[in-house]
DORO-673784 format. One record per residue (C-alpha): residue number from 1; residue in three letters; z, y, x. Coordinates in nm, 3 decimals. Last residue first. Example, Ala and Ser with C-alpha at 12.3 -4.5 7.8 and 13.67 -1.06 7.14 Angstrom:
BEGIN
<atom><num>2</num><residuo>Ser</residuo><c3>0.714</c3><c2>-0.106</c2><c1>1.367</c1></atom>
<atom><num>1</num><residuo>Ala</residuo><c3>0.780</c3><c2>-0.450</c2><c1>1.230</c1></atom>
! end
This chain:
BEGIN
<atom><num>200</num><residuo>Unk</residuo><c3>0.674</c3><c2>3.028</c2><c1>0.192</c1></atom>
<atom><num>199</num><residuo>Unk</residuo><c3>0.384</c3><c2>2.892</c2><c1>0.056</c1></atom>
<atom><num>198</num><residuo>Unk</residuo><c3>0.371</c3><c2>2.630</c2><c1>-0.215</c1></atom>
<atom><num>197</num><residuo>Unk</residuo><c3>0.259</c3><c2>2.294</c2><c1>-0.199</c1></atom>
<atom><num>196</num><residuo>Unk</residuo><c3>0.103</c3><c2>2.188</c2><c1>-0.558</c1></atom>
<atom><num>195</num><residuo>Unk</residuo><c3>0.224</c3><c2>1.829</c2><c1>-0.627</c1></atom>
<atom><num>194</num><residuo>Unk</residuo><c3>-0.017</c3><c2>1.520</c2><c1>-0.718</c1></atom>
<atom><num>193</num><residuo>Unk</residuo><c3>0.114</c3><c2>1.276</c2><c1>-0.824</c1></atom>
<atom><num>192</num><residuo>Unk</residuo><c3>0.199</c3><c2>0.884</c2><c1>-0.771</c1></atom>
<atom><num>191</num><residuo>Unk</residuo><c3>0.488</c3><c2>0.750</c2><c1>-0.977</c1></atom>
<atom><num>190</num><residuo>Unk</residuo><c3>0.304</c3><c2>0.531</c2><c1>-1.222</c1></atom>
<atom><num>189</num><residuo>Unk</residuo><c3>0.160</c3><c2>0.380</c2><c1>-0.962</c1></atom>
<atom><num>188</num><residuo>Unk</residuo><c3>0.496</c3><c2>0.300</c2><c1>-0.880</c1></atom>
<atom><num>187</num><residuo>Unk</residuo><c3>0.615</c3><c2>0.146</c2><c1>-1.189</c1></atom>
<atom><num>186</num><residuo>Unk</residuo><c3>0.285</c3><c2>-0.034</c2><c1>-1.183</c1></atom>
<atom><num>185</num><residuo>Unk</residuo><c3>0.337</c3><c2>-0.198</c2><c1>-0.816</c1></atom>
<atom><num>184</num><residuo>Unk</residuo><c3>0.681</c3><c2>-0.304</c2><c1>-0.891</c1></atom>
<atom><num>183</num><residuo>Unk</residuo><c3>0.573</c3><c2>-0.512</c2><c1>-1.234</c1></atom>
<atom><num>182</num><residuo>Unk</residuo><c3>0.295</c3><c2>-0.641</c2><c1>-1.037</c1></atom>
<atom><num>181</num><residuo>Unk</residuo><c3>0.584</c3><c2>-0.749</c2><c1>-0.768</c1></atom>
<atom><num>180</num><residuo>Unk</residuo><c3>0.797</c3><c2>-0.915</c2><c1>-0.983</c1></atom>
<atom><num>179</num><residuo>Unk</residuo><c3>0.537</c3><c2>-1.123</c2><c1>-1.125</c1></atom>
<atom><num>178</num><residuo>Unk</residuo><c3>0.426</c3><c2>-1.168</c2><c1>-0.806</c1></atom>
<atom><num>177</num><residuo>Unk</residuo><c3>0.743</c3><c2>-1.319</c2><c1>-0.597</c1></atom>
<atom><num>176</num><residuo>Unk</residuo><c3>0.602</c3><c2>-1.706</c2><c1>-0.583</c1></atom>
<atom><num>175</num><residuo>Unk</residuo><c3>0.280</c3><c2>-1.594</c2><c1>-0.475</c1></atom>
<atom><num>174</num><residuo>Unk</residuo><c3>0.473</c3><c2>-1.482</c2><c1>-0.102</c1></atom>
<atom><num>173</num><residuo>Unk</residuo><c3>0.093</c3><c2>-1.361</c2><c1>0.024</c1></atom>
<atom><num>172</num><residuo>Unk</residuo><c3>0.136</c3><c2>-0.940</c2><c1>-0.063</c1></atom>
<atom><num>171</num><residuo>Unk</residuo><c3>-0.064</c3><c2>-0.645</c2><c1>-0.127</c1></atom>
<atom><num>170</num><residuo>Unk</residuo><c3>0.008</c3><c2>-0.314</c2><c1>-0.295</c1></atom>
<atom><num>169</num><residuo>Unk</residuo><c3>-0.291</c3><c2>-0.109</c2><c1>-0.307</c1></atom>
<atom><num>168</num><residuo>Unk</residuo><c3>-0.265</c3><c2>0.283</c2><c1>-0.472</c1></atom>
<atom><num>167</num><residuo>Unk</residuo><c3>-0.622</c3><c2>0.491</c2><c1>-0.457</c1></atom>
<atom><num>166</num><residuo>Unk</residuo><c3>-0.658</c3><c2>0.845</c2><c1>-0.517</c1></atom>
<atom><num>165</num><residuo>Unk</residuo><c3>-1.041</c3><c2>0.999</c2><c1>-0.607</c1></atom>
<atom><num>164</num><residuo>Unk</residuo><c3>-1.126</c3><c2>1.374</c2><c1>-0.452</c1></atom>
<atom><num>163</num><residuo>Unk</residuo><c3>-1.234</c3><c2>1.646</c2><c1>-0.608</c1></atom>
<atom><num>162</num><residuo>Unk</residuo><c3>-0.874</c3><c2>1.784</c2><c1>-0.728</c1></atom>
<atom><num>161</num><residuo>Unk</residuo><c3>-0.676</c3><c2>1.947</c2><c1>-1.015</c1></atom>
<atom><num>160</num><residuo>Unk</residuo><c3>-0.809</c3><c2>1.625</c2><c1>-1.267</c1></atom>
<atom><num>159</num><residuo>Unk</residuo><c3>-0.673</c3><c2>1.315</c2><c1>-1.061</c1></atom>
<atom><num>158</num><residuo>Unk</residuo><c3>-0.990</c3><c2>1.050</c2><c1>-1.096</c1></atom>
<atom><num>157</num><residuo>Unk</residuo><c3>-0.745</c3><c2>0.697</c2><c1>-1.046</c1></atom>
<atom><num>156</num><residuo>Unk</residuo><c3>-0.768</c3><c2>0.394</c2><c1>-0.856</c1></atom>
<atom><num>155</num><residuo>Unk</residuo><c3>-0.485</c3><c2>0.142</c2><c1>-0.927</c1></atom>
<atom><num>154</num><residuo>Unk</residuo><c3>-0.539</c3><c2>-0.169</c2><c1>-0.707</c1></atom>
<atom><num>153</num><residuo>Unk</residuo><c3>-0.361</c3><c2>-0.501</c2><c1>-0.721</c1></atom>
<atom><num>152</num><residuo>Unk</residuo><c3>-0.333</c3><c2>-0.757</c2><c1>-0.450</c1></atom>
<atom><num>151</num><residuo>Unk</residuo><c3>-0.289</c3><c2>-1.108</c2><c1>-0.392</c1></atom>
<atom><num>150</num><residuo>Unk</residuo><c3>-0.284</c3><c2>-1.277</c2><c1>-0.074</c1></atom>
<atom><num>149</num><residuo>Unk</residuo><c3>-0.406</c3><c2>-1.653</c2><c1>-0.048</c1></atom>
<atom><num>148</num><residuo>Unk</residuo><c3>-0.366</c3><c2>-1.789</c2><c1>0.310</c1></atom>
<atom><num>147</num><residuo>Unk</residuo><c3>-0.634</c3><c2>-1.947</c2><c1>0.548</c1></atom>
<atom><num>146</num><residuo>Unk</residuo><c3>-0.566</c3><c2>-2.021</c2><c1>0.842</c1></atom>
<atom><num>145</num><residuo>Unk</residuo><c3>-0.602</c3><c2>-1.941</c2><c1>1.221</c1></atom>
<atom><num>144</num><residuo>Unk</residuo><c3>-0.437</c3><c2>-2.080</c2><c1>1.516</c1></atom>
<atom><num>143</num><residuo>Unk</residuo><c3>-0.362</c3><c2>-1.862</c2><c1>1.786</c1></atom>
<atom><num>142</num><residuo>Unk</residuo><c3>-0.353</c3><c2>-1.521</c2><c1>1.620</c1></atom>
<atom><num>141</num><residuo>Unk</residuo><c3>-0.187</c3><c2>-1.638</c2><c1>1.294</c1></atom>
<atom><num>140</num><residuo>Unk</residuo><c3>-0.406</c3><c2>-1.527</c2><c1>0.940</c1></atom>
<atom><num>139</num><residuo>Unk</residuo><c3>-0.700</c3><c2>-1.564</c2><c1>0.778</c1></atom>
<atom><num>138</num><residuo>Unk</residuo><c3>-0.752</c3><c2>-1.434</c2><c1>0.404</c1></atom>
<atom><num>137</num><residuo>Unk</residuo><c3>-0.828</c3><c2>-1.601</c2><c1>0.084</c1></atom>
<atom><num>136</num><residuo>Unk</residuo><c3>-0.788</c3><c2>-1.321</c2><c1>-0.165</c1></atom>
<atom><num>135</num><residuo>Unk</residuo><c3>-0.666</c3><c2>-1.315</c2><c1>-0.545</c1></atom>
<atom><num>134</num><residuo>Unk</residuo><c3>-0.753</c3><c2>-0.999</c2><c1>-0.701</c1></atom>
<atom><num>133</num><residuo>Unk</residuo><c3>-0.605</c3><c2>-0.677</c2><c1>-0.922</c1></atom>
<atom><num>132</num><residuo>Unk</residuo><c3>-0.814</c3><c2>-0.401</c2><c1>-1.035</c1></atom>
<atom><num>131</num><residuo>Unk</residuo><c3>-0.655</c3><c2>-0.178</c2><c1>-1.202</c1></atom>
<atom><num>130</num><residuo>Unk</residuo><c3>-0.858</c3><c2>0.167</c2><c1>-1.327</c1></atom>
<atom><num>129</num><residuo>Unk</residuo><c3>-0.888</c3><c2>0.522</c2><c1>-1.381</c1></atom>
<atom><num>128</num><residuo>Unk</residuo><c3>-0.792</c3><c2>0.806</c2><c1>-1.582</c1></atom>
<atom><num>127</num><residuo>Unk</residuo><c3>-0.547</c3><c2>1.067</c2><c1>-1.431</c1></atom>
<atom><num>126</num><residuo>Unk</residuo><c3>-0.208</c3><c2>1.134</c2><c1>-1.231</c1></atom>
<atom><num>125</num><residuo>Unk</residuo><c3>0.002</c3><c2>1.018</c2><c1>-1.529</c1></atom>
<atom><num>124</num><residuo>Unk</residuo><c3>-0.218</c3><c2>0.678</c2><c1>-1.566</c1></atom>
<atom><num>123</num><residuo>Unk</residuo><c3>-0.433</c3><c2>0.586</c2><c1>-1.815</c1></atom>
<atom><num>122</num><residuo>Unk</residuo><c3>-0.580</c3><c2>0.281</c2><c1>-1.717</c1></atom>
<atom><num>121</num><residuo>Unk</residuo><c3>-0.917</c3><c2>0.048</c2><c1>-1.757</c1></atom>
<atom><num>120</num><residuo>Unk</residuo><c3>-0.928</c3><c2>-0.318</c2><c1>-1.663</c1></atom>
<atom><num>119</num><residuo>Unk</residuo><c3>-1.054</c3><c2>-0.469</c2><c1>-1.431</c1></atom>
<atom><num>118</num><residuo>Unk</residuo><c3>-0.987</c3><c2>-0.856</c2><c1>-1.287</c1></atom>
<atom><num>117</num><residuo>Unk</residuo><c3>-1.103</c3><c2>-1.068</c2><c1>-0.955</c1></atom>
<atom><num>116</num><residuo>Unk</residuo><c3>-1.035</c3><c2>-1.431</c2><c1>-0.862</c1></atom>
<atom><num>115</num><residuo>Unk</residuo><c3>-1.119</c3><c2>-1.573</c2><c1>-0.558</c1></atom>
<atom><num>114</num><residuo>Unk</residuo><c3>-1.222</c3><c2>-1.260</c2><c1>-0.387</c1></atom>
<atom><num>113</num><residuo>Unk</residuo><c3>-1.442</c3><c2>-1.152</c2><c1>-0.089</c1></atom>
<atom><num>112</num><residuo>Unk</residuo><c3>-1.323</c3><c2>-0.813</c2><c1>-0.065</c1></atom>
<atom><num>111</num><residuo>Unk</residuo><c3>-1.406</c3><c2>-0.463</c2><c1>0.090</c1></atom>
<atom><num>110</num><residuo>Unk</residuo><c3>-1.217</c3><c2>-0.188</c2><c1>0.047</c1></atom>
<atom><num>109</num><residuo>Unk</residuo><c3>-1.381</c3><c2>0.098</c2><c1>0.109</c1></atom>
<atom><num>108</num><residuo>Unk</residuo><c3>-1.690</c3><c2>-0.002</c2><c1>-0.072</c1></atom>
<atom><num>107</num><residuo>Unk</residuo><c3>-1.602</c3><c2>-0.239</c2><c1>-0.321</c1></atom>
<atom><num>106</num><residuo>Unk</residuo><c3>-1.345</c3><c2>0.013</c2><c1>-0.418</c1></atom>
<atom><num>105</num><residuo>Unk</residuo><c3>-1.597</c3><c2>0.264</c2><c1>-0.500</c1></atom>
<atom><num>104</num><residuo>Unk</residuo><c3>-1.782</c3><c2>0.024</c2><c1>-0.733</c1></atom>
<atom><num>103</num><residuo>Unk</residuo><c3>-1.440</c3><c2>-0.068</c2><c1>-0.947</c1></atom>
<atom><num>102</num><residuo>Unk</residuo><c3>-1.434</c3><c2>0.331</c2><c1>-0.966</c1></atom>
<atom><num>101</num><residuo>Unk</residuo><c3>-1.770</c3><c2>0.422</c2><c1>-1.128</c1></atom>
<atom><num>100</num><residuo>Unk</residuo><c3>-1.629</c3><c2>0.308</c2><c1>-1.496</c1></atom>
<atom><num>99</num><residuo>Unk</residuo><c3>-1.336</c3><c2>0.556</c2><c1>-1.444</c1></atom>
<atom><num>98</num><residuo>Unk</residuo><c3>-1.513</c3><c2>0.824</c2><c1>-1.412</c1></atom>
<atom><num>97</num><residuo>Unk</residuo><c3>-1.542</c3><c2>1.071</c2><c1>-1.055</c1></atom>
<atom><num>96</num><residuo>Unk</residuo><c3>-1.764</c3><c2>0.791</c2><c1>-0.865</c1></atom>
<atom><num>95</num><residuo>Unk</residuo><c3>-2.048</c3><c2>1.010</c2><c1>-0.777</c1></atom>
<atom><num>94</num><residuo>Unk</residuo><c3>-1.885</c3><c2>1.251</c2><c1>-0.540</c1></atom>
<atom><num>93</num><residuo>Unk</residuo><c3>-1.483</c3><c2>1.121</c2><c1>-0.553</c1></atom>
<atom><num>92</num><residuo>Unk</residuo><c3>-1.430</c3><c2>1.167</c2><c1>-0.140</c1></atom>
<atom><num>91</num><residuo>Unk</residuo><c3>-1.161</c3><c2>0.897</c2><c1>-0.131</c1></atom>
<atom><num>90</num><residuo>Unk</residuo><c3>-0.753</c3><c2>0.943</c2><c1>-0.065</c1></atom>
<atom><num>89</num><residuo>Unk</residuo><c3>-0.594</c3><c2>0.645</c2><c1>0.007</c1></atom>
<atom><num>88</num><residuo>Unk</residuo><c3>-0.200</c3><c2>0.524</c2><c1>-0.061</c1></atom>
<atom><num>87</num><residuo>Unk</residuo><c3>-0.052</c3><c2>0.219</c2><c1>0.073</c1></atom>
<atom><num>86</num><residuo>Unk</residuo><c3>0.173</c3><c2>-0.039</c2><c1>-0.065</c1></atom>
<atom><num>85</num><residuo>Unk</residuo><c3>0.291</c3><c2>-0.340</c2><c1>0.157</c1></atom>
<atom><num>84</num><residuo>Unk</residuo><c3>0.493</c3><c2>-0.679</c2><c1>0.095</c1></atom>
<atom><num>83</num><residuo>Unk</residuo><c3>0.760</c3><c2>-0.804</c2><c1>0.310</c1></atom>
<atom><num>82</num><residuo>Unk</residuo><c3>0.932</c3><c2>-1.147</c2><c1>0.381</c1></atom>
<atom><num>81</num><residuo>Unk</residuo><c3>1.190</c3><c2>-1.144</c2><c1>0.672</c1></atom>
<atom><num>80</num><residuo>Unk</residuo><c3>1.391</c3><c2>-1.453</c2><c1>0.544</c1></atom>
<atom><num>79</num><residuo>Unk</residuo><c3>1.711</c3><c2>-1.289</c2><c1>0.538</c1></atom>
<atom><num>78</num><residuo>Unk</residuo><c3>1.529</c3><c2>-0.941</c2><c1>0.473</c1></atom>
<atom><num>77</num><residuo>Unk</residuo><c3>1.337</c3><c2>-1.044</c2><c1>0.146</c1></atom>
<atom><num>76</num><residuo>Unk</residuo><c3>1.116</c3><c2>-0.877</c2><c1>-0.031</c1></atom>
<atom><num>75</num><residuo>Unk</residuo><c3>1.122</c3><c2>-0.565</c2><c1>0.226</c1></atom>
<atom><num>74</num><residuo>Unk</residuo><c3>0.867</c3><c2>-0.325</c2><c1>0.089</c1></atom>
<atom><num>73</num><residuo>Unk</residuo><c3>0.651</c3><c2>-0.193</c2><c1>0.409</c1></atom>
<atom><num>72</num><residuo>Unk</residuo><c3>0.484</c3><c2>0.148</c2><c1>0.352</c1></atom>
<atom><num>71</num><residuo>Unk</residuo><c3>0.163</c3><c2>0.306</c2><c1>0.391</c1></atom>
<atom><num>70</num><residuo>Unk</residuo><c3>0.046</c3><c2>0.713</c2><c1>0.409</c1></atom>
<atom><num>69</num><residuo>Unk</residuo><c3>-0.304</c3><c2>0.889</c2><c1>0.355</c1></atom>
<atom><num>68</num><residuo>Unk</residuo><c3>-0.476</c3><c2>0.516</c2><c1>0.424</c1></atom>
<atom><num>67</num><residuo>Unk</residuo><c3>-0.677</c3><c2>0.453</c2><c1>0.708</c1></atom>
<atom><num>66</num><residuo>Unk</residuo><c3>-0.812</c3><c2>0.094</c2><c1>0.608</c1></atom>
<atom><num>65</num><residuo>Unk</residuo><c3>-0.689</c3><c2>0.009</c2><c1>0.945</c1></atom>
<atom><num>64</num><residuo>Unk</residuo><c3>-0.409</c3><c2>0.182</c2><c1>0.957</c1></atom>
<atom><num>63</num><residuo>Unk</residuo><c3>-0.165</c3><c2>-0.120</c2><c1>0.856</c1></atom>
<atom><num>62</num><residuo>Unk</residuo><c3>-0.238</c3><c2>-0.357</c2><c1>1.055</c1></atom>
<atom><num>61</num><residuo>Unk</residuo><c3>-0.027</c3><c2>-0.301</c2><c1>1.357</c1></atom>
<atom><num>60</num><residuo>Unk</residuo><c3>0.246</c3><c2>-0.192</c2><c1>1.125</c1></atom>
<atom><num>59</num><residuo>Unk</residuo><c3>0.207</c3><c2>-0.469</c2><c1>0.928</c1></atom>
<atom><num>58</num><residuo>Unk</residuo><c3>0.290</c3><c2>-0.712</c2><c1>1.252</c1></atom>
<atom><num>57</num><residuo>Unk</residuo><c3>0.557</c3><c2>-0.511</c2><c1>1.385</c1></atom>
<atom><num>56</num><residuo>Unk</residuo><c3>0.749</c3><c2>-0.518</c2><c1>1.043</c1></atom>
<atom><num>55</num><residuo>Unk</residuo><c3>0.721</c3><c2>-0.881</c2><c1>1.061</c1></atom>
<atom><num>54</num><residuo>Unk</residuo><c3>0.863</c3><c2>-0.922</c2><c1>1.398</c1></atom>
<atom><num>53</num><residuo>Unk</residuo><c3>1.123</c3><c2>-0.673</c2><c1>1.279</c1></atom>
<atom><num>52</num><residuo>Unk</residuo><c3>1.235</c3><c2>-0.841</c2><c1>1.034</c1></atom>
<atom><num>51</num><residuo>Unk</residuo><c3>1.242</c3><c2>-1.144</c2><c1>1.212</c1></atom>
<atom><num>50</num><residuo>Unk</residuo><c3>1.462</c3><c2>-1.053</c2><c1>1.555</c1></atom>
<atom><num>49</num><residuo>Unk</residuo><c3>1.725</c3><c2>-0.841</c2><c1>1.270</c1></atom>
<atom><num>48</num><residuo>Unk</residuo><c3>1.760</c3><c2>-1.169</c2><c1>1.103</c1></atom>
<atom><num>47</num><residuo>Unk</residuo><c3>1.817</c3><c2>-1.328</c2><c1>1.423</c1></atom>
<atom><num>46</num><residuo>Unk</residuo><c3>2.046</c3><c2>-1.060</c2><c1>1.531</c1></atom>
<atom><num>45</num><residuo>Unk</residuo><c3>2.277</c3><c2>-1.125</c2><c1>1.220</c1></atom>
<atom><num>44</num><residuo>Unk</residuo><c3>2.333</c3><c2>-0.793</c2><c1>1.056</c1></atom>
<atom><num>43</num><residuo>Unk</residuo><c3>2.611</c3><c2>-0.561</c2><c1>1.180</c1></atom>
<atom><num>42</num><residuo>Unk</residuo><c3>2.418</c3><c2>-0.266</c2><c1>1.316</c1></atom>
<atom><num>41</num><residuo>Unk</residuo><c3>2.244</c3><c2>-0.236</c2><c1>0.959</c1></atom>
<atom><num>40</num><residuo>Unk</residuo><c3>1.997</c3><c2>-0.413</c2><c1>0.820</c1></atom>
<atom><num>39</num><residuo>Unk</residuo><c3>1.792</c3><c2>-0.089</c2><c1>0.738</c1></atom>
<atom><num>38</num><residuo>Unk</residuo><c3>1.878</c3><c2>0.072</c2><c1>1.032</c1></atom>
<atom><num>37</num><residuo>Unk</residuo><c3>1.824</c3><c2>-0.189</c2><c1>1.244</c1></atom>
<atom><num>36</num><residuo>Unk</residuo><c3>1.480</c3><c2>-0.310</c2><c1>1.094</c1></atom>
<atom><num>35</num><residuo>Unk</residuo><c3>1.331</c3><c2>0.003</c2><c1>1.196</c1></atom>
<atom><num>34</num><residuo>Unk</residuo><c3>1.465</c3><c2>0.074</c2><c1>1.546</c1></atom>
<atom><num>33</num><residuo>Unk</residuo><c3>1.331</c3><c2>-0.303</c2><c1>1.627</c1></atom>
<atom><num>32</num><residuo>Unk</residuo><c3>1.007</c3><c2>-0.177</c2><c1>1.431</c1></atom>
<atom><num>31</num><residuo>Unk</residuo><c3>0.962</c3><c2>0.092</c2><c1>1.605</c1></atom>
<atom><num>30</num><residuo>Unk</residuo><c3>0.979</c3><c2>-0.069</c2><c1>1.992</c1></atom>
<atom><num>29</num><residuo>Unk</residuo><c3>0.767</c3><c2>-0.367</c2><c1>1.878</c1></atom>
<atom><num>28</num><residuo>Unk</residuo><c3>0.471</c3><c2>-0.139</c2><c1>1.729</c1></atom>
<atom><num>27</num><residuo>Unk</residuo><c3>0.480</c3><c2>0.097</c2><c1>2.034</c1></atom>
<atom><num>26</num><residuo>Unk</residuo><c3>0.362</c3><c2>0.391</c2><c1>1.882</c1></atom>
<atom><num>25</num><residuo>Unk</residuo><c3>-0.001</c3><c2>0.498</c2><c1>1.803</c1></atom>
<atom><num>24</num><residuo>Unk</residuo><c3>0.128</c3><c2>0.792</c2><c1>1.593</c1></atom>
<atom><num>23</num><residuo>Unk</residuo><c3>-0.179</c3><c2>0.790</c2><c1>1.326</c1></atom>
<atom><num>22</num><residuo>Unk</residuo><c3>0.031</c3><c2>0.564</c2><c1>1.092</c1></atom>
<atom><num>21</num><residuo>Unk</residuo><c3>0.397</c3><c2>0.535</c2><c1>1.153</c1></atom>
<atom><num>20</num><residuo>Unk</residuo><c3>0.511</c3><c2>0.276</c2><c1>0.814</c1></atom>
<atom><num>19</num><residuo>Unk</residuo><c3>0.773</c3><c2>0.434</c2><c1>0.571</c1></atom>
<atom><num>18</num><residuo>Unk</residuo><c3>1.020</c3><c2>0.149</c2><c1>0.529</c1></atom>
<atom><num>17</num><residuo>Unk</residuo><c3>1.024</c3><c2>0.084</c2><c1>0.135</c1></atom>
<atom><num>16</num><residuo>Unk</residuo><c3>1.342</c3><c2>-0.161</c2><c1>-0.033</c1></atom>
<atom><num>15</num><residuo>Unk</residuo><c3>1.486</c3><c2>0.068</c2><c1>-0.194</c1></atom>
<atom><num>14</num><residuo>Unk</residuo><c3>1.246</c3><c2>0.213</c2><c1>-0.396</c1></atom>
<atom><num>13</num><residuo>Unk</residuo><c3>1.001</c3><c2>0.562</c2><c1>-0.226</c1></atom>
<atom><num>12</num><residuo>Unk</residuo><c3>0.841</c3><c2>0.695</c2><c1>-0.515</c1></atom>
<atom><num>11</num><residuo>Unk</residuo><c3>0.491</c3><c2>0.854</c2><c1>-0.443</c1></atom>
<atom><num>10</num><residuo>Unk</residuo><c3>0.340</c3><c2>1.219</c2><c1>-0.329</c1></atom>
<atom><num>9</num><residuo>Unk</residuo><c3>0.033</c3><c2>1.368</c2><c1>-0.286</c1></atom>
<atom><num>8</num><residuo>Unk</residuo><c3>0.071</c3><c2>1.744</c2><c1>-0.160</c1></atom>
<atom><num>7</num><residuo>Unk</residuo><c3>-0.200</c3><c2>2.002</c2><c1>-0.287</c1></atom>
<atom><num>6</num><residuo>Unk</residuo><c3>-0.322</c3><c2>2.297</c2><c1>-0.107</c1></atom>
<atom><num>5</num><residuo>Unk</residuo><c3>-0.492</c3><c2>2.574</c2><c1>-0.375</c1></atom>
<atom><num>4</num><residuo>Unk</residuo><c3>-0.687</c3><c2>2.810</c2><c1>-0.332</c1></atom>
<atom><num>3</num><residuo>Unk</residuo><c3>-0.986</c3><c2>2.613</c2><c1>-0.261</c1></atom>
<atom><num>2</num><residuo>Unk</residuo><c3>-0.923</c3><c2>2.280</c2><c1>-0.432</c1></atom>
<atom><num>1</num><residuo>Unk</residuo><c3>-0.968</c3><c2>1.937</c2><c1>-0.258</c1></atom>
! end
């Protein structure tokens, strides 16, 4: 990033988002009981409590694995413990600083095997770039694997103060809840910038 200059990328936080610990290598189970407390409140029914925070234990546990700058959980749907999860990455941008070179960087740090796949070009406020959005077959359960279809949508985008190439995903396998979703996921792309931090 810039020499003189330290910049902060930041993102709108809807109702809804619980900030995910990345790089803190807590005890999934323990955070995400605290987690789904306070958002339910004290009051909520302890077996909606017991699945929200089953579920936010699970993302949590998966979340750093792409190592993204910072991740979040959106609650869907707290009765029935249904989440989705947007994550922001920050990408060295030599070679892939224009918008035609990004589908190829995301290929490469994110890699997918999908079932349907779709570009197109975007003008976003943090820069030029791209939305790729795809259907995935993935494997989930521990015991007994299967396949489920995930969809997710990808805004990449070549920020002009920096170097470096930002990257929203928001990802999700309730299909019945992705118009709403895609609609969520560009609103916040929308959102994403880059602020200068200043000293002092």
């Amino acid at each position: 990033m810039g020499d003189d200059v330290t910049w902060q990328c930041l993102i709108s936080e809807p109702e809804g988002s619980i900030r995910l610990p990345l790089g803190e290598n807590p005890e999934f189970g323990e955070w995400a009981k605290r987690a789904a407390r306070q958002y339910l409140g004290p009051d909520a029914p302890r077996s909606e409590m017991r699945e929200l925070a089953s579920a936010l234990a699970r993302v949590a546990a998966t979340a750093g694995l792409g190592d993204p700058t910072f991740a979040y959980a959106y609650v869907i749907d707290a009765a029935k413990a249904l989440t989705a999860v947007y994550e922001v990455h920050d990408y060295d941008g030599d070679g892939y600083r224009s918008p035609d070179r990004l589908p190829d960087l995301l290929e490469t740090v994110l890699p997918t095997s999908p079932e349907r796949r779709s570009v197109t070009e975007v003008h976003l406020p943090a820069g030029p770039g791209v939305r790729v959005q795809e259907l995935l077959a993935v494997e989930t359960g521990s015991l007994f694997k299967k396949k489920t279809m995930m969809e997710t949508v990808t805004y990449a985008v070549v920020p002009p103060q920096v170097d470096n190439i930002l990257a929203f995903r928001m990802s999700w396998t309730n299909l019945v809840f992705s118009e709403a979703l895609l609609e969520l996921a560009q609103t916040l792309a929308e959102s994403l910038e880059l602020a200068e931090v200043k000293e002092g």
